[in-house]
VOBA-1610 file (N, C-alpha, C; in pm, whole numbers, padded with zeros to 5 digits, always signed):
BEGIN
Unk-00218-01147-00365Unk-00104-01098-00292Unk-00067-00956-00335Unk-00080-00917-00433Unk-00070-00830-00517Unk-00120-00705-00462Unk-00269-00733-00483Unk-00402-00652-00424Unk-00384-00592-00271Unk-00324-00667-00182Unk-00288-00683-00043Unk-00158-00590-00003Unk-00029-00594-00071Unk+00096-00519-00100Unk+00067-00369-00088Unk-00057-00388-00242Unk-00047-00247-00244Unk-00206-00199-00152Unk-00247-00239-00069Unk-00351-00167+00015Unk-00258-00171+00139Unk-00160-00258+00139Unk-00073-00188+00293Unk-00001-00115+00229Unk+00074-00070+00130Unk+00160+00055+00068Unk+00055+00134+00118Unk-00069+00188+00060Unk-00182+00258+00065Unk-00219+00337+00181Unk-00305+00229+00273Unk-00338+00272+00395Unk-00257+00245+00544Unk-00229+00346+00584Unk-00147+00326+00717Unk-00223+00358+00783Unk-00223+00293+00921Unk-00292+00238+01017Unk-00235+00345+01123Unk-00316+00424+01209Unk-00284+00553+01283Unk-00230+00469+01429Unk-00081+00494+01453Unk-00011+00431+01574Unk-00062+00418+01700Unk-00166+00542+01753Unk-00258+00562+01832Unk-00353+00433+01846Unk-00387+00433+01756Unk-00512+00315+01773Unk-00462+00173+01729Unk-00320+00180+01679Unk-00263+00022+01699Unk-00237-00003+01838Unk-00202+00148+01924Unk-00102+00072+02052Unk-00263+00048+02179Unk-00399+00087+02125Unk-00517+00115+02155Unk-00528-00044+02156Unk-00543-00081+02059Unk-00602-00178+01996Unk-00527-00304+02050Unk-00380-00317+02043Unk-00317-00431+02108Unk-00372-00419+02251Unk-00369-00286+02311Unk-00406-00292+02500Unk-00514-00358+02564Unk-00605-00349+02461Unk-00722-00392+02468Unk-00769-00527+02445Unk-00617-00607+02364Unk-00655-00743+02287Unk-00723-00724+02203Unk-00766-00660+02139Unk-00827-00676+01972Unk-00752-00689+01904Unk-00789-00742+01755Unk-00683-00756+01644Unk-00638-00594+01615Unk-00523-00569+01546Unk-00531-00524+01475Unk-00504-00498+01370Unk-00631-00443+01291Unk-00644-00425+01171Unk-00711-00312+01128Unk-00729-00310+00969Unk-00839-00172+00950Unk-00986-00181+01007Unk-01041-00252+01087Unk-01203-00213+01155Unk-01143-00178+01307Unk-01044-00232+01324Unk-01017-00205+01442Unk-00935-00044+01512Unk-00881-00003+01365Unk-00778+00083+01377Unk-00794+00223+01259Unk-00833+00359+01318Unk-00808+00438+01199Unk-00692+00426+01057Unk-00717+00477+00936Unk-00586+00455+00901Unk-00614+00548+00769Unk-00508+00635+00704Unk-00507+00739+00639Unk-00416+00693+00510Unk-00407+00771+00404Unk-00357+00797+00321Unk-00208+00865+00315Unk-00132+00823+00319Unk+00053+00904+00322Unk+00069+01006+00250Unk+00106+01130+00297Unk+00180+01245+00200Unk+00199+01185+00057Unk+00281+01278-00050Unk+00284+01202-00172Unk+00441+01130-00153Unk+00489+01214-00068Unk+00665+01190-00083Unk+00660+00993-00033Unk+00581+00961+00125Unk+00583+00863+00152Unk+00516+00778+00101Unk+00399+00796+00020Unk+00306+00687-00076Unk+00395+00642-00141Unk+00501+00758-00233Unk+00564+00710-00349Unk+00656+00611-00304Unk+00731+00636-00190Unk+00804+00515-00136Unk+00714+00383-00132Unk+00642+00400-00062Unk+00546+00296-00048Unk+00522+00211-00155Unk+00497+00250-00237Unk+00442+00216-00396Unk+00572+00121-00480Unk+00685+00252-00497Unk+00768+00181-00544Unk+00832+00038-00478Unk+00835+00055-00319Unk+00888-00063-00282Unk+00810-00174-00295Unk+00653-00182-00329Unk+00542-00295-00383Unk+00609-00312-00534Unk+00621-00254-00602Unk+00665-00244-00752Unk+00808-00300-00773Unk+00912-00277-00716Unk+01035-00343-00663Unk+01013-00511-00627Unk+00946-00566-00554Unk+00887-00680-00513Unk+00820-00777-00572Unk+00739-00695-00678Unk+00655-00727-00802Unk+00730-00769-00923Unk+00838-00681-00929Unk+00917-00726-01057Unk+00974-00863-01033Unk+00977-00932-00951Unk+01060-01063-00883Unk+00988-01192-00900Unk+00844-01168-00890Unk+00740-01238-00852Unk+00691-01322-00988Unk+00692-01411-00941Unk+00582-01545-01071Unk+00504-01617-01021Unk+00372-01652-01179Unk+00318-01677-01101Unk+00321-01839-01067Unk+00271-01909-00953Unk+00304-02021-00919Unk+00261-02178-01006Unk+00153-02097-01066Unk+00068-02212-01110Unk+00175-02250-01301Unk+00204-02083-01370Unk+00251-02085-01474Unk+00388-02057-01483Unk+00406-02021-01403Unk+00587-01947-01377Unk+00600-01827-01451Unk+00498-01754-01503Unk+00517-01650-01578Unk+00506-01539-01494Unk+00641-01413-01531Unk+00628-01289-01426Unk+00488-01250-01410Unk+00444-01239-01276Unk+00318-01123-01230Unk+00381-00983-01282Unk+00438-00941-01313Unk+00466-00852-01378Unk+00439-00797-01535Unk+00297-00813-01566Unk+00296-00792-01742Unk+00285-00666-01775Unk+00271-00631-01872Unk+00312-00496-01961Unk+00154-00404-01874Unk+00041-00482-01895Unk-00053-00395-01848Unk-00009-00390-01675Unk+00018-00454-01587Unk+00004-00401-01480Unk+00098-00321-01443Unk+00250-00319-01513Unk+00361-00231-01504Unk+00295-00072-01529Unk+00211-00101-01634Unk+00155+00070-01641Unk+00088+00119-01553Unk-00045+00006-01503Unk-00118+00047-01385Unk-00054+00062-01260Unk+00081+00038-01229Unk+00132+00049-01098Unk+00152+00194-01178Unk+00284+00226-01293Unk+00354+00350-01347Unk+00217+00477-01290Unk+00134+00403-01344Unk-00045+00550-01318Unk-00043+00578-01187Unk-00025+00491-01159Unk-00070+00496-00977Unk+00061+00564-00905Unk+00158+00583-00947Unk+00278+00603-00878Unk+00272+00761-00914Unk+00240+00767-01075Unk+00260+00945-01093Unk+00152+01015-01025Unk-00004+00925-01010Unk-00051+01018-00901Unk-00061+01059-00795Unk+00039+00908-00764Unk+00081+00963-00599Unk+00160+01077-00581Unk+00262+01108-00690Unk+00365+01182-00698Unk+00252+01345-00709Unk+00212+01309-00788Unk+00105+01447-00786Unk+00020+01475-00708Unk+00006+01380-00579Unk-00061+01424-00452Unk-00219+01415-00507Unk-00223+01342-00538Unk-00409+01266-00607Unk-00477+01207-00559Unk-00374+01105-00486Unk-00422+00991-00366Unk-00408+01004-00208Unk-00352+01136-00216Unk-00336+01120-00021Unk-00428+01233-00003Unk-00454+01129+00127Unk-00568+01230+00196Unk-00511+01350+00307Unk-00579+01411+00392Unk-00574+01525+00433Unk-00492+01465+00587Unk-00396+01544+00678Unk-00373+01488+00818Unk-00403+01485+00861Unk-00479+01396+00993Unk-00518+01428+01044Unk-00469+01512+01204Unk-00332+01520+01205Unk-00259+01557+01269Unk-00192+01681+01230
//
């Protein structure tokens, strides 16, 4: 669930080829639909609101937070390079 959060924080799906893609009856999804990387300003939103969500979360089987010390950092990594514009790609617009 985790993994999933943060690949829709990640990749956004180009509106063009969602409203393409419903007209047509195809799913949509990423084979069906371009989809890019967010500025840094909107990743970081993105990110934090997965990270916000995450802090809440246990897991089902142990009841212990999905939240442990190592993945709090690996989100923290991932957030300052969004902030530093590391992870977004180019517009295509």
């Amino acid at each position: 669930m985790l993994l999933e959060q943060l690949s829709d924080a990640v990749f956004v799906m180009m509106e063009e080829d969602e409203l393409l893609a419903k007209s047509m009856g195809w799913e949509v999804n990423r084979t069906t639909c371009r989809h890019v990387i967010p500025q840094p300003d909107v990743l970081v939103e993105r990110l934090e609101r997965v990270v916000g969500r995450v802090e809440k979360m246990v897991d089902s089987s142990t009841g212990q937070p999905l939240m442990t010390a190592g993945v709090a950092k690996q989100l923290q990594s991932m957030c300052q390079l969004a902030k530093e514009g590391l992870l977004s790609g180019k517009q295509l617009c």
